[in-house]
Backbone of each chain as ProteinMPNN parsed JSONL, in Angstrom:
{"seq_chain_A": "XXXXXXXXXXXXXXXXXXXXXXXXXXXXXXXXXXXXXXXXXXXXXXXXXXXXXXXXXXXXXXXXXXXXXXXXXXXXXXXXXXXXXXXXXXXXXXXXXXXXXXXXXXXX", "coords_chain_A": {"N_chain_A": [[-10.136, 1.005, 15.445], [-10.691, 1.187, 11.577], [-11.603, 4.092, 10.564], [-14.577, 4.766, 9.533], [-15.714, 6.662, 7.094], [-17.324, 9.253, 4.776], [-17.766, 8.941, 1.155], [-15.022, 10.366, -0.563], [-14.623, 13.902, -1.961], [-13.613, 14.75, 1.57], [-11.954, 15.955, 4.343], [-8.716, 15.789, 6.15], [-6.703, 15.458, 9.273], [-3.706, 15.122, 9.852], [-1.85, 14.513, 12.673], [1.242, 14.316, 14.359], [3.569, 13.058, 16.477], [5.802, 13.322, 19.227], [6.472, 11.94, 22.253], [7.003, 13.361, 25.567], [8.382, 12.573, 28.497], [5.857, 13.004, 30.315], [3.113, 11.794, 31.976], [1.18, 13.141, 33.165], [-2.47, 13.815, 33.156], [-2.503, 13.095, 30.685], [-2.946, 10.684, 29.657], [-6.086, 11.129, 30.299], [-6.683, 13.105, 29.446], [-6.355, 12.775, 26.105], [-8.281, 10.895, 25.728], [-10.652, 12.631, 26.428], [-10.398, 14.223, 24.659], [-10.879, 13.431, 22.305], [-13.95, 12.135, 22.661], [-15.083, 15.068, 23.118], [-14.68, 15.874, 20.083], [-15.779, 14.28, 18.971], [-18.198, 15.174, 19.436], [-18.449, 17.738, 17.558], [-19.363, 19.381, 14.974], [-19.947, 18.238, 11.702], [-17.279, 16.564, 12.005], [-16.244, 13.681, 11.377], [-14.562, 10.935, 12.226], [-11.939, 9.155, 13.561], [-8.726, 7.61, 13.83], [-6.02, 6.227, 15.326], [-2.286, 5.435, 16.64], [0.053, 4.661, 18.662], [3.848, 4.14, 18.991], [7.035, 4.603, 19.167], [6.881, 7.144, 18.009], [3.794, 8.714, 17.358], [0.927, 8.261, 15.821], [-2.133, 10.435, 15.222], [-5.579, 10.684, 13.587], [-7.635, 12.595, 12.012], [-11.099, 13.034, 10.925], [-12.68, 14.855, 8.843], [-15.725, 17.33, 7.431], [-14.986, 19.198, 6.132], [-13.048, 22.24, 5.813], [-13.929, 24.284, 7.376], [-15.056, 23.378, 9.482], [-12.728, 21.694, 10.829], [-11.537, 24.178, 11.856], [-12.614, 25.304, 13.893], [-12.883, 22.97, 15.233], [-10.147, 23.431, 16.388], [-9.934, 25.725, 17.557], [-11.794, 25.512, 19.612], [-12.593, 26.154, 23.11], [-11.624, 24.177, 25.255], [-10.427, 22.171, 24.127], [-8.471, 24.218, 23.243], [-7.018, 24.724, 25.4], [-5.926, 22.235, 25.739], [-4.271, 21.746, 23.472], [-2.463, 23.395, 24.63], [-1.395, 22.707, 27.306], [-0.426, 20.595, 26.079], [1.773, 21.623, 24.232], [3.748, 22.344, 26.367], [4.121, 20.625, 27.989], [3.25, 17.631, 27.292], [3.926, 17.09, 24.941], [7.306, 16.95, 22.203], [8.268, 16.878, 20.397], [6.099, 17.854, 17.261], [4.02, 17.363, 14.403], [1.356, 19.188, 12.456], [-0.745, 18.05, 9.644], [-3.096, 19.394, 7.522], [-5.297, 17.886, 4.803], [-6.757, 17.229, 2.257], [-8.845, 14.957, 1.579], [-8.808, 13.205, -1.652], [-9.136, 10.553, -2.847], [-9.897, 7.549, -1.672], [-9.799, 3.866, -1.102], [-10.703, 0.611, -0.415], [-10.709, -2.616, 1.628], [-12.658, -4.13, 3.614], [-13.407, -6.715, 4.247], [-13.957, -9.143, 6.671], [-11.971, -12.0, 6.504], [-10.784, -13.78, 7.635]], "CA_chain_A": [[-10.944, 0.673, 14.261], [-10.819, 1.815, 11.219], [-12.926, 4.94, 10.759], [-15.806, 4.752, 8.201], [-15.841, 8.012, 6.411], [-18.171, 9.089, 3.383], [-17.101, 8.867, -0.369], [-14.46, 11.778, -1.097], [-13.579, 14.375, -0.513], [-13.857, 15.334, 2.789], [-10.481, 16.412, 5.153], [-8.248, 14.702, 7.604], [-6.053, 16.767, 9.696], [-2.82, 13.786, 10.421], [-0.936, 14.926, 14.136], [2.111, 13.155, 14.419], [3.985, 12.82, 17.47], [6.896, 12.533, 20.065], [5.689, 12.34, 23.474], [7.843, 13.577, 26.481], [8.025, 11.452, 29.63], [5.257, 13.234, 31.02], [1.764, 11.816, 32.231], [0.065, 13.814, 34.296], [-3.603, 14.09, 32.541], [-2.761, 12.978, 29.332], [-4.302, 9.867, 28.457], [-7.367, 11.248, 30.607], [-7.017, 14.469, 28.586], [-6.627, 12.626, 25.052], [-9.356, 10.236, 25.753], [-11.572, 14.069, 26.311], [-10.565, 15.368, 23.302], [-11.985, 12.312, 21.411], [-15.233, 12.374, 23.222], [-15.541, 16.208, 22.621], [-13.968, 16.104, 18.942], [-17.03, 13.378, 18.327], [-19.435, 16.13, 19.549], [-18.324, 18.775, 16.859], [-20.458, 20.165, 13.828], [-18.228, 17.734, 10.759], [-16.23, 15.76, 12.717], [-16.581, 12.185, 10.701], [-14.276, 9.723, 12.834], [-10.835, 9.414, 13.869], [-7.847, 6.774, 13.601], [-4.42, 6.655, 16.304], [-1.663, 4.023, 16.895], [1.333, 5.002, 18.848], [5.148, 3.579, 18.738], [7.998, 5.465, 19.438], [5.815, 8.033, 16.843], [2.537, 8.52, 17.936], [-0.043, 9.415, 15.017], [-3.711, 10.476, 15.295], [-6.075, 11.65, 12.419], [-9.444, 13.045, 12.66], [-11.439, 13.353, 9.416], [-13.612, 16.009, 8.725], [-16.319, 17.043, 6.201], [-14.309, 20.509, 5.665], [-11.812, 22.917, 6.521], [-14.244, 25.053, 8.634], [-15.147, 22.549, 11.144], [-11.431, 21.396, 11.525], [-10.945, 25.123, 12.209], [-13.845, 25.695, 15.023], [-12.293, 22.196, 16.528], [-8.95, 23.974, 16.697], [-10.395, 26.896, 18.465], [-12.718, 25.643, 20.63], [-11.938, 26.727, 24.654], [-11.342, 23.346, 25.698], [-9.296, 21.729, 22.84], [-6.77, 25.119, 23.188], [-6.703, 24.528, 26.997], [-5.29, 20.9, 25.653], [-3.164, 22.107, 23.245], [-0.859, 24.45, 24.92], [-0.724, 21.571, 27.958], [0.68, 19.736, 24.5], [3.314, 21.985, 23.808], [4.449, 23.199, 26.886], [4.102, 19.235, 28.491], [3.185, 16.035, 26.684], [4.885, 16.405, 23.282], [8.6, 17.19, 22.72], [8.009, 17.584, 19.271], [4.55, 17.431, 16.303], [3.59, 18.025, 13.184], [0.115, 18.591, 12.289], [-1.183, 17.888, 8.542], [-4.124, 19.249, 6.886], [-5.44, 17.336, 4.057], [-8.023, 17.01, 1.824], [-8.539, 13.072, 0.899], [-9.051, 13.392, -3.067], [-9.375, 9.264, -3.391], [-9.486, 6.316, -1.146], [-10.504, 2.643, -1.583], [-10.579, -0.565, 1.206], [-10.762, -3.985, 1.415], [-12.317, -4.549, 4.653], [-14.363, -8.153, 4.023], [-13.141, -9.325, 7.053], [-12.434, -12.86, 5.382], [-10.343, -15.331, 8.411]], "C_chain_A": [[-10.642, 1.619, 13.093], [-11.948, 2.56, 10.717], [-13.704, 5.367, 9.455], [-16.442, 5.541, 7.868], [-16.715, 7.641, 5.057], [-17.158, 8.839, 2.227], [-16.381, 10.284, -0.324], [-15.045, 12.502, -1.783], [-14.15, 14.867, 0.733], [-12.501, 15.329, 2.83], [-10.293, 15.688, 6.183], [-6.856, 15.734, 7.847], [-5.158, 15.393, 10.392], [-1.741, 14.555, 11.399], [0.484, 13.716, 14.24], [3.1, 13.803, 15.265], [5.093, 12.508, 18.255], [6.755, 12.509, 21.368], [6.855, 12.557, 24.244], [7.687, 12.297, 27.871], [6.791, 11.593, 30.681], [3.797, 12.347, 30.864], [0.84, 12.397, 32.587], [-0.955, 14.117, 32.855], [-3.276, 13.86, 31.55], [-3.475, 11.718, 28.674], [-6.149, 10.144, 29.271], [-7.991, 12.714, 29.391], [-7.238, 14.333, 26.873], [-8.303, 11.539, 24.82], [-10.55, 11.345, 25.576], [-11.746, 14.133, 25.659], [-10.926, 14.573, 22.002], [-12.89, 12.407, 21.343], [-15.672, 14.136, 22.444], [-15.341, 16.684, 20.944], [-15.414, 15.652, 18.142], [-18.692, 14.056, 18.57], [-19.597, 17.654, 18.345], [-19.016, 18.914, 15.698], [-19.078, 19.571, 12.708], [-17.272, 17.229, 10.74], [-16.95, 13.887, 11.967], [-16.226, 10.973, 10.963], [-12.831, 10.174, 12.91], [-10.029, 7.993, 13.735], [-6.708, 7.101, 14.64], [-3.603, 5.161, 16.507], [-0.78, 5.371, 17.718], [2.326, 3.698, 19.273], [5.883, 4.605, 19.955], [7.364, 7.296, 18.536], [4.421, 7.645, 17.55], [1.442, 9.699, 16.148], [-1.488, 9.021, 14.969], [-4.003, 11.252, 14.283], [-7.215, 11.431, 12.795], [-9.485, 13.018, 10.898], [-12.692, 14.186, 10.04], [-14.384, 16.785, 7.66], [-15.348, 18.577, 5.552], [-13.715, 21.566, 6.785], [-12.602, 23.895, 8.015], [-14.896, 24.681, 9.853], [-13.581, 22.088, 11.567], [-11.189, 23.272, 12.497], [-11.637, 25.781, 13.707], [-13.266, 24.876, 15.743], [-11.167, 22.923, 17.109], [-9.101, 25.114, 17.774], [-11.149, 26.924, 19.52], [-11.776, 25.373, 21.832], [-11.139, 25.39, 24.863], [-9.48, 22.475, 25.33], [-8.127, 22.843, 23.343], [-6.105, 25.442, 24.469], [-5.609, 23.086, 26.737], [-3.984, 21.163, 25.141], [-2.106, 22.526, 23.506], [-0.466, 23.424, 26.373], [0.778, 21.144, 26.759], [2.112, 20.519, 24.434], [3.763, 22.598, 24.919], [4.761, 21.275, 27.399], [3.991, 17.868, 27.912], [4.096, 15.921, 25.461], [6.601, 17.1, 23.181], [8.853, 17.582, 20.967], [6.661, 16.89, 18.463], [4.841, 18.111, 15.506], [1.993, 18.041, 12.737], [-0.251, 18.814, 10.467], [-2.652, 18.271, 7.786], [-4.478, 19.082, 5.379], [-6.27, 16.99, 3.52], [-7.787, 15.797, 0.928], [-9.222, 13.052, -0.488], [-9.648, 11.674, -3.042], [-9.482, 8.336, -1.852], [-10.443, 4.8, -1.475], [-9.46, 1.568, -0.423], [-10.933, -1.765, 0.435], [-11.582, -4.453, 2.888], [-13.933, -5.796, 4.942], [-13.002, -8.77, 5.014], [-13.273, -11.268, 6.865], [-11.486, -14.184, 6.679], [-11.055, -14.88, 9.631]], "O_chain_A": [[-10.345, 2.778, 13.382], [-13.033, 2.044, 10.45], [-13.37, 6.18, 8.593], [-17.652, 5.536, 8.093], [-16.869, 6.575, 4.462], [-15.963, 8.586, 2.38], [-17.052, 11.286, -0.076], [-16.038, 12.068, -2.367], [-15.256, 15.407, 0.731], [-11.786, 14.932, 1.91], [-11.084, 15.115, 6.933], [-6.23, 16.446, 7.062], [-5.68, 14.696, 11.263], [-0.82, 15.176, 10.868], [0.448, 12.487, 14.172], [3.52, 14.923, 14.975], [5.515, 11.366, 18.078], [7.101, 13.637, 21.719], [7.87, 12.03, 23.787], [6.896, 11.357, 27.944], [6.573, 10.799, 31.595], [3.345, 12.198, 29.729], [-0.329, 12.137, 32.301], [-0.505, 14.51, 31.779], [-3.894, 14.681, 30.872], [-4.21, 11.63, 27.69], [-7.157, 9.537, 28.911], [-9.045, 13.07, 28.863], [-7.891, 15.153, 26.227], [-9.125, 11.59, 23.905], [-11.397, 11.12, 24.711], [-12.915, 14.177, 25.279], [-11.199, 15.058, 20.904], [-13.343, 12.745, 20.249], [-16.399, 14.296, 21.464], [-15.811, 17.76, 20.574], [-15.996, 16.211, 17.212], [-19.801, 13.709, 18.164], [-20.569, 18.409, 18.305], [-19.377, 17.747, 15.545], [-17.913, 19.964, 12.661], [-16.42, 17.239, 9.852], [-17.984, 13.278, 12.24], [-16.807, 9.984, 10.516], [-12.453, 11.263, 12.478], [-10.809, 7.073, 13.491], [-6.462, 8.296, 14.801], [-4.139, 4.053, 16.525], [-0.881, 6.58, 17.51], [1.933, 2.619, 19.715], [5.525, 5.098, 21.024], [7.762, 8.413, 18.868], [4.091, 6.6, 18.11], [1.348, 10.851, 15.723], [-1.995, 7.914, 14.784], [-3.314, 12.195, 13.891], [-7.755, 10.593, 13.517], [-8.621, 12.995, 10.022], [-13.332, 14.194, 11.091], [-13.625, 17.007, 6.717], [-15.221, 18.71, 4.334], [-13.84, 21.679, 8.005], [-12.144, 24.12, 9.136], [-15.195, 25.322, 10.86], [-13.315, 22.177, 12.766], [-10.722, 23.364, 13.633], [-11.094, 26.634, 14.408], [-12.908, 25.281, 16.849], [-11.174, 23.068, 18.332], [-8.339, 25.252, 18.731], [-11.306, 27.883, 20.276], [-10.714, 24.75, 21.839], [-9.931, 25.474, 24.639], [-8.349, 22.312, 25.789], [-7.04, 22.457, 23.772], [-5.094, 26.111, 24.68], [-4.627, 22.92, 27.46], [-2.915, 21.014, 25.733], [-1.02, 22.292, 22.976], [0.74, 23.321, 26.599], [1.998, 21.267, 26.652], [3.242, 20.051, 24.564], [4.333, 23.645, 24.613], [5.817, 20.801, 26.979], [4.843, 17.035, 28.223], [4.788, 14.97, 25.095], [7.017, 17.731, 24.153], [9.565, 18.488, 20.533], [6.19, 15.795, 18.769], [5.562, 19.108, 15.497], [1.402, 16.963, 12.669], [0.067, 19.927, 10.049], [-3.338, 17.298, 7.473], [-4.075, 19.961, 4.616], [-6.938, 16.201, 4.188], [-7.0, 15.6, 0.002], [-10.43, 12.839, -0.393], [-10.855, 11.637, -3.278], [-8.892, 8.873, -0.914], [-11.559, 4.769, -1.994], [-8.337, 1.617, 0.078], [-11.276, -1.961, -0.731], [-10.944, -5.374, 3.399], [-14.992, -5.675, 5.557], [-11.816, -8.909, 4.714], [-14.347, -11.847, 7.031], [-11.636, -15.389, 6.481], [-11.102, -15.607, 10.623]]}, "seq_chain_B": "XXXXXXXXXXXXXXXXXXXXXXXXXXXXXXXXXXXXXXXXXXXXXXXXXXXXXXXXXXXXXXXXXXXXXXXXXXXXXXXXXXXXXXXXXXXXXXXXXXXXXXXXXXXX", "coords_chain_B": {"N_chain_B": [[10.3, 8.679, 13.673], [9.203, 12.285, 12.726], [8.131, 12.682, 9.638], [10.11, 14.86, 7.985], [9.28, 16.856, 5.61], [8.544, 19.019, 3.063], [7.4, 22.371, 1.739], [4.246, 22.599, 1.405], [2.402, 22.335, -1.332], [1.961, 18.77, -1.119], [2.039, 15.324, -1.256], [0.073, 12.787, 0.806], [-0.253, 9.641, 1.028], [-2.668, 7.986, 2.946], [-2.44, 4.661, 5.254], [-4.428, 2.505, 6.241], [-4.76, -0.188, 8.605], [-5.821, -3.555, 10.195], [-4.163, -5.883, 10.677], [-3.943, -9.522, 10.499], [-3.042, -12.284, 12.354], [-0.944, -13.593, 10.677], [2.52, -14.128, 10.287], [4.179, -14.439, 8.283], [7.182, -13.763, 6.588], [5.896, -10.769, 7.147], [7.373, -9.142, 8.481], [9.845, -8.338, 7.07], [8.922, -7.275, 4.844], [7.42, -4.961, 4.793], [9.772, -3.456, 5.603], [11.527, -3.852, 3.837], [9.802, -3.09, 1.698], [9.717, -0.027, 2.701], [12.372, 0.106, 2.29], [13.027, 0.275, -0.656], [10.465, 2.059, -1.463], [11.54, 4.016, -0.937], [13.688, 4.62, -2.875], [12.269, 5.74, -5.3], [11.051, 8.152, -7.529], [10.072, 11.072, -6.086], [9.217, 10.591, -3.855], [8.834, 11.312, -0.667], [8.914, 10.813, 2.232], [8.188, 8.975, 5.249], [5.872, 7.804, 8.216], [4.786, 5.969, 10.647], [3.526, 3.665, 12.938], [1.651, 1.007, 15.101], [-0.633, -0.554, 16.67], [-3.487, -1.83, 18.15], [-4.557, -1.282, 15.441], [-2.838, -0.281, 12.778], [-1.394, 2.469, 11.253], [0.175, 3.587, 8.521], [2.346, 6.506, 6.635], [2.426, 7.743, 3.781], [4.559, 9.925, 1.935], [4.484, 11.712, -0.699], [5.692, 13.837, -3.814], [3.85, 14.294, -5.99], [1.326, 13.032, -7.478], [1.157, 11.137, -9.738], [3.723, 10.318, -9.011], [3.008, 8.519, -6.648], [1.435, 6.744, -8.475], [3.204, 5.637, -9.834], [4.714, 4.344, -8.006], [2.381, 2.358, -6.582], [2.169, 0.854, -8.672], [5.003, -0.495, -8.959], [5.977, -3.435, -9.593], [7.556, -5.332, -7.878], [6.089, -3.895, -5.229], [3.706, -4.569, -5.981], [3.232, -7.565, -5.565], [3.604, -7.526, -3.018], [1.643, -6.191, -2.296], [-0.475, -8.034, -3.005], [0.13, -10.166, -1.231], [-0.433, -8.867, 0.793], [-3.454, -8.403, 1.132], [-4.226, -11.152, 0.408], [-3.013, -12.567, 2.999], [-1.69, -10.864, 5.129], [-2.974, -8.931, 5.885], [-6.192, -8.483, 7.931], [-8.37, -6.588, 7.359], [-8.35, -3.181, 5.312], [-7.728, 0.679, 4.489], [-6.644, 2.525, 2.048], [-5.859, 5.933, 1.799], [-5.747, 8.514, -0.221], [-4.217, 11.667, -0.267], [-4.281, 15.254, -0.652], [-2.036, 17.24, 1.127], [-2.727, 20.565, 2.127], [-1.525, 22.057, 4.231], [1.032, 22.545, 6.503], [2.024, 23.078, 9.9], [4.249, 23.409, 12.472], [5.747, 21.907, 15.675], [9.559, 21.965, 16.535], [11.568, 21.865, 18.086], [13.193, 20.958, 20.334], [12.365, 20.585, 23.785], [12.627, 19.552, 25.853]], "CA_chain_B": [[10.558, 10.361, 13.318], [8.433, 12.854, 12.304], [8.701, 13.228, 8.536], [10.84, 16.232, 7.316], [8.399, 17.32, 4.608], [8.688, 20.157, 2.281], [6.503, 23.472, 2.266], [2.83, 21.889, 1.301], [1.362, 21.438, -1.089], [2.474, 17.991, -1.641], [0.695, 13.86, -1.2], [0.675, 11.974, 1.569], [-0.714, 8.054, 1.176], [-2.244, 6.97, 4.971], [-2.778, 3.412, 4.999], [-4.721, 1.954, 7.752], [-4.955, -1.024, 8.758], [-5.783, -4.279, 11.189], [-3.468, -7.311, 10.797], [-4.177, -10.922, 10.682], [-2.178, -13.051, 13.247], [0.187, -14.488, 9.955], [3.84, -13.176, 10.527], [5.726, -14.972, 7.627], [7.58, -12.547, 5.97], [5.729, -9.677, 7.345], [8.072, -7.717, 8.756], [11.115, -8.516, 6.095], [8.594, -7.245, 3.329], [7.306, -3.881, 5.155], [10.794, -3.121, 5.987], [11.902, -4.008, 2.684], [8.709, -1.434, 0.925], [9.941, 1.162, 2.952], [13.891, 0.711, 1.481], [12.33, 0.37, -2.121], [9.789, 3.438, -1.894], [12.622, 5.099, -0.322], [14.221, 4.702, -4.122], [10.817, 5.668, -5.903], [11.116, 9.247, -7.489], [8.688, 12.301, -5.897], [9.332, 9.893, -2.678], [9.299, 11.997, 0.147], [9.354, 10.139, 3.482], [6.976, 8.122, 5.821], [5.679, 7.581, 9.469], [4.458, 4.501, 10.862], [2.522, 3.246, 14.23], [1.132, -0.042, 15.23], [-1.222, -1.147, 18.231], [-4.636, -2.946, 17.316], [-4.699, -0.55, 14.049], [-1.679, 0.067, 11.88], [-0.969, 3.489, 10.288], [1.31, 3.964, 7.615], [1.551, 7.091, 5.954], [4.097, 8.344, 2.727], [4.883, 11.193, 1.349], [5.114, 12.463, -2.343], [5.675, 15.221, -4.296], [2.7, 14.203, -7.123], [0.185, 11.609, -8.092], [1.863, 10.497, -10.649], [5.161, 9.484, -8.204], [2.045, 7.687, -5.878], [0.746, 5.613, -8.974], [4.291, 4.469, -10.197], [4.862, 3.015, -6.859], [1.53, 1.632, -6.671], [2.159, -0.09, -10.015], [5.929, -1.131, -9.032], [6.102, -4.912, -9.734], [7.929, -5.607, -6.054], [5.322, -3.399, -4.349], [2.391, -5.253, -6.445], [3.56, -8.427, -5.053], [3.564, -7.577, -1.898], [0.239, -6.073, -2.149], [-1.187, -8.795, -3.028], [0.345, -10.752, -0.125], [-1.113, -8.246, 1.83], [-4.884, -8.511, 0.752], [-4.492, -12.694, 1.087], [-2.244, -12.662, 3.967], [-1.629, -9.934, 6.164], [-4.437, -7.457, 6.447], [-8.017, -8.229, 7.937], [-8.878, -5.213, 6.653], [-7.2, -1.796, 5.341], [-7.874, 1.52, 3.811], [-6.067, 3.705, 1.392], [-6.787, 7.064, 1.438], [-4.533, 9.707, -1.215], [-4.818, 13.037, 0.569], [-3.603, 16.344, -1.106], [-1.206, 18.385, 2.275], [-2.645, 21.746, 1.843], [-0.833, 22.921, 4.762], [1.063, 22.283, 7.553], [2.58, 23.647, 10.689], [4.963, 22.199, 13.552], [6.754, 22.631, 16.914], [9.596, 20.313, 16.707], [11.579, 22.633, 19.076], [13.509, 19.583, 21.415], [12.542, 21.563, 24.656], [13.291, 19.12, 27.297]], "C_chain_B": [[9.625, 10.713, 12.439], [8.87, 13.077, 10.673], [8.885, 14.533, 8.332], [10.447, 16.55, 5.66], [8.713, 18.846, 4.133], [7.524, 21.03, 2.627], [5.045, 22.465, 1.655], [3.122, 22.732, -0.053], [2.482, 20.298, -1.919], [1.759, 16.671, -1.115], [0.803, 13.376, -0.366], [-0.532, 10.649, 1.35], [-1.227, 7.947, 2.605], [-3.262, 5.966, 4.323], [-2.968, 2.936, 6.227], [-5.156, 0.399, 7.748], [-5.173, -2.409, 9.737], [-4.935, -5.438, 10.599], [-3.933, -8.928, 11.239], [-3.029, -11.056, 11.785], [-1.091, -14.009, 11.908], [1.383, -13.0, 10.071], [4.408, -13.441, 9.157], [5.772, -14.352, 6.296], [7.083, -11.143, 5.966], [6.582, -8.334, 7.269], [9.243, -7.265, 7.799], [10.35, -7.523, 4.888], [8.118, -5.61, 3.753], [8.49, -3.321, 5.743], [11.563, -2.993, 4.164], [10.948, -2.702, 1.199], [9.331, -0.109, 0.999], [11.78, 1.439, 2.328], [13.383, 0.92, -0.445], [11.667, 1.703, -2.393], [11.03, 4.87, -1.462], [13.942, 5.562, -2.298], [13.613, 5.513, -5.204], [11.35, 7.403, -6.267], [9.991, 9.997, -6.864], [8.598, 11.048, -4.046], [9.639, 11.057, -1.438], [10.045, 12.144, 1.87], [8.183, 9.903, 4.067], [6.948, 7.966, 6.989], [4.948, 6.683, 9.383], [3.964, 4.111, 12.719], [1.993, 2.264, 14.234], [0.522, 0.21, 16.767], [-2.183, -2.132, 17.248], [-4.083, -2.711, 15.601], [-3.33, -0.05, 13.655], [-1.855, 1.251, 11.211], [0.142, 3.665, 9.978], [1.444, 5.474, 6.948], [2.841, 7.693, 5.151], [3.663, 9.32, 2.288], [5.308, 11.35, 0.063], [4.728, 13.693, -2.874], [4.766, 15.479, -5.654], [1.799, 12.976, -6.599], [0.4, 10.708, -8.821], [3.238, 9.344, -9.716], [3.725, 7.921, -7.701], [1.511, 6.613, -6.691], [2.1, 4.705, -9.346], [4.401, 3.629, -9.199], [4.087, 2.306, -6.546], [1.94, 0.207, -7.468], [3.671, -1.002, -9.805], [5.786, -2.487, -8.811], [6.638, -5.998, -8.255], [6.616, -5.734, -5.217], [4.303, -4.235, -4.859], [2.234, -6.923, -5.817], [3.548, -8.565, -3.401], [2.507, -6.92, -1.0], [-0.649, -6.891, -1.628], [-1.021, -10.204, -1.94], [-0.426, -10.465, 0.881], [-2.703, -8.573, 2.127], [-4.966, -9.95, 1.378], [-3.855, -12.916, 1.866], [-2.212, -12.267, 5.262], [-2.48, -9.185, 6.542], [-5.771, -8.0, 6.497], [-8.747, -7.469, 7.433], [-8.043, -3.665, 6.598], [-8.268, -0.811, 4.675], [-6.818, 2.136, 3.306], [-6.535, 5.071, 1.247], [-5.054, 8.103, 0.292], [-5.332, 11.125, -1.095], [-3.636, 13.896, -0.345], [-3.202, 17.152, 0.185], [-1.323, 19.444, 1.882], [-1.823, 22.855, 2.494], [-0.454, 22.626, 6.321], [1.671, 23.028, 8.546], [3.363, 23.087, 11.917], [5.569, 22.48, 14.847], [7.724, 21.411, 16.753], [11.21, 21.329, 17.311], [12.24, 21.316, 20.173], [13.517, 20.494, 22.756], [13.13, 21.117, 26.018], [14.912, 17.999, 27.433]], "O_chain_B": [[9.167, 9.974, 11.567], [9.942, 13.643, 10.465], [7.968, 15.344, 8.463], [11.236, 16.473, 4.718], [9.104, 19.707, 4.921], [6.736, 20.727, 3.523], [5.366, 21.277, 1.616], [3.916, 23.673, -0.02], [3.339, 20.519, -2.775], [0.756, 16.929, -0.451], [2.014, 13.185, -0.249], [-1.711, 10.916, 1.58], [-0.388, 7.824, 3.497], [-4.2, 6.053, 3.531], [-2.136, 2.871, 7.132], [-5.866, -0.074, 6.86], [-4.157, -2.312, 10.425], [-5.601, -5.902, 9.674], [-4.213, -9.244, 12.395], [-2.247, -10.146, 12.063], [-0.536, -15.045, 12.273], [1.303, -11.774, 10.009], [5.216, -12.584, 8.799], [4.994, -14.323, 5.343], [7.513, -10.321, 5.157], [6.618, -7.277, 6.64], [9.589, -6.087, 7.706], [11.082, -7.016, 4.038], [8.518, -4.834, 2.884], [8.177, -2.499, 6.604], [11.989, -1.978, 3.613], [11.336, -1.949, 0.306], [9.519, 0.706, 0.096], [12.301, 2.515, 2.036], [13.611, 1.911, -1.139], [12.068, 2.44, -3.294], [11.169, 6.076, -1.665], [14.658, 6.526, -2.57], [14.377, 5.993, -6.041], [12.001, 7.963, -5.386], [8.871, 9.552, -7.113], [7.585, 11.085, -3.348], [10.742, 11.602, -1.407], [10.893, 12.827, 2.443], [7.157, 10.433, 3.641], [8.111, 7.91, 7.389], [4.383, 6.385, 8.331], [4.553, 4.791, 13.559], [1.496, 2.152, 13.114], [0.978, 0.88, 17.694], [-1.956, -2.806, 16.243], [-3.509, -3.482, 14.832], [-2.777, 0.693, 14.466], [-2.693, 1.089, 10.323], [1.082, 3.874, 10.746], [0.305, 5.788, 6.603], [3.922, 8.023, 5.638], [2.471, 9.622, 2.226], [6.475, 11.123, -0.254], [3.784, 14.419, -2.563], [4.836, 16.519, -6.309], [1.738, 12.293, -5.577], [-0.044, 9.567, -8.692], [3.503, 8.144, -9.802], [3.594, 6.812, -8.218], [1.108, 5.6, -6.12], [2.17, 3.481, -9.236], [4.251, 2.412, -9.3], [4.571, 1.274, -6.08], [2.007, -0.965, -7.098], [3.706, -2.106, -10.348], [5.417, -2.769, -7.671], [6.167, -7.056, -7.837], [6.096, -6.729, -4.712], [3.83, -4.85, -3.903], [1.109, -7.393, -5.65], [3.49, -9.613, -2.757], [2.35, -6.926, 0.221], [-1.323, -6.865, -0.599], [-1.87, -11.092, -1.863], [-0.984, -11.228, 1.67], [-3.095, -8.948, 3.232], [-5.513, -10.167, 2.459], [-3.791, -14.14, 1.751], [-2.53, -12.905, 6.265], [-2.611, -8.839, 7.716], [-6.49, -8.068, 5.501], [-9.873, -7.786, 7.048], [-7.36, -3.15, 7.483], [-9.392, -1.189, 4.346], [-5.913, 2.361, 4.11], [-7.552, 5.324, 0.602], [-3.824, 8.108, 0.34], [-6.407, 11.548, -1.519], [-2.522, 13.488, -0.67], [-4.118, 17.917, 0.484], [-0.372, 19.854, 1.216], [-1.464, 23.937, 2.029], [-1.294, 22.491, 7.211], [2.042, 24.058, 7.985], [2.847, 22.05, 12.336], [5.933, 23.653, 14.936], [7.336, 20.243, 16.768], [12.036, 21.258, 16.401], [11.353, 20.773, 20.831], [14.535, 21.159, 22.948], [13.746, 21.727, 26.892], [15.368, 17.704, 28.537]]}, "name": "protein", "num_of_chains": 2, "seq": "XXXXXXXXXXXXXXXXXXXXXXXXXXXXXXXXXXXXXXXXXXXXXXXXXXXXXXXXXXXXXXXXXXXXXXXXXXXXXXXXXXXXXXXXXXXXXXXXXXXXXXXXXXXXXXXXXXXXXXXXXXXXXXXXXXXXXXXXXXXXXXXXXXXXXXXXXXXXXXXXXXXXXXXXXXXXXXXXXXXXXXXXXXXXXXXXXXXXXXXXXXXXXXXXXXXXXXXX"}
């Protein structure tokens, strides 16, 4: 879905993705870090597709809740899985959304 | 591929979106955007993902680059395809990249 954030600005932190061949715990471990992401102090919704590219964005009302998610125990238990196991390479993006505007009258 | 982005700060466009079930000329015309914006000055480069939800997301080096291509006469056309055509519903968001960081490290 897409995720139904307030009026700007708020922040979106865009992860983008190459996954390795590994499974073990990862879609039980990204499914977690949804659940616990949606429990955080500023956490406003999230967005993900993956391809051959895999990208997820969180939005967030400001930089110092993205920065508490980043740090919290759990999450940096996930992360370093991430880079030692699931991803092969990432980039992560933080971004403060100055504008946006939708269309979503869903109309057929 | 992960876009090969410059040091921050610089724009990135994410465009989300769900898709109608009409194909014709879909894919010719989002294939065709991405050789066009790929022309566009302050153009920087773009990632892309589909499942239910579609994310798009480009890269520029202003606001100014982001409105010309908005406004390009092609792209406006194929906007507006989009709106009565292709997209159940979308968002635009125009995010300022304050700062990013990466592992892209090919380890295995």
């Amino acid at each position: 879905m897409i995720a139904q954030t307030p009026e700007p600005p708020y922040y979106a932190v865009i992860f983008t993705s190459v996954r390795t061949a590994v499974e073990d715990d990862y879609q039980a471990t990204a499914l977690r870090m949804v659940e616990l992401a949606e429990t955080m102090p500023g956490y406003l919704g999230h967005e993900s597709a993956r391809n051959e590219l895999g990208i997820t964005i969180s939005y967030w009302t400001d930089k110092a809740s993205i920065r508490a998610w980043k740090q919290h125990a759990e999450h940096q238990i996930a992360q370093e899985r991430g880079n030692k196991e699931w991803y092969l390479a990432y980039k992560t993006r933080i971004c403060l959304v100055e504008r946006d505007y939708d269309q979503t009258t869903y109309k057929h």
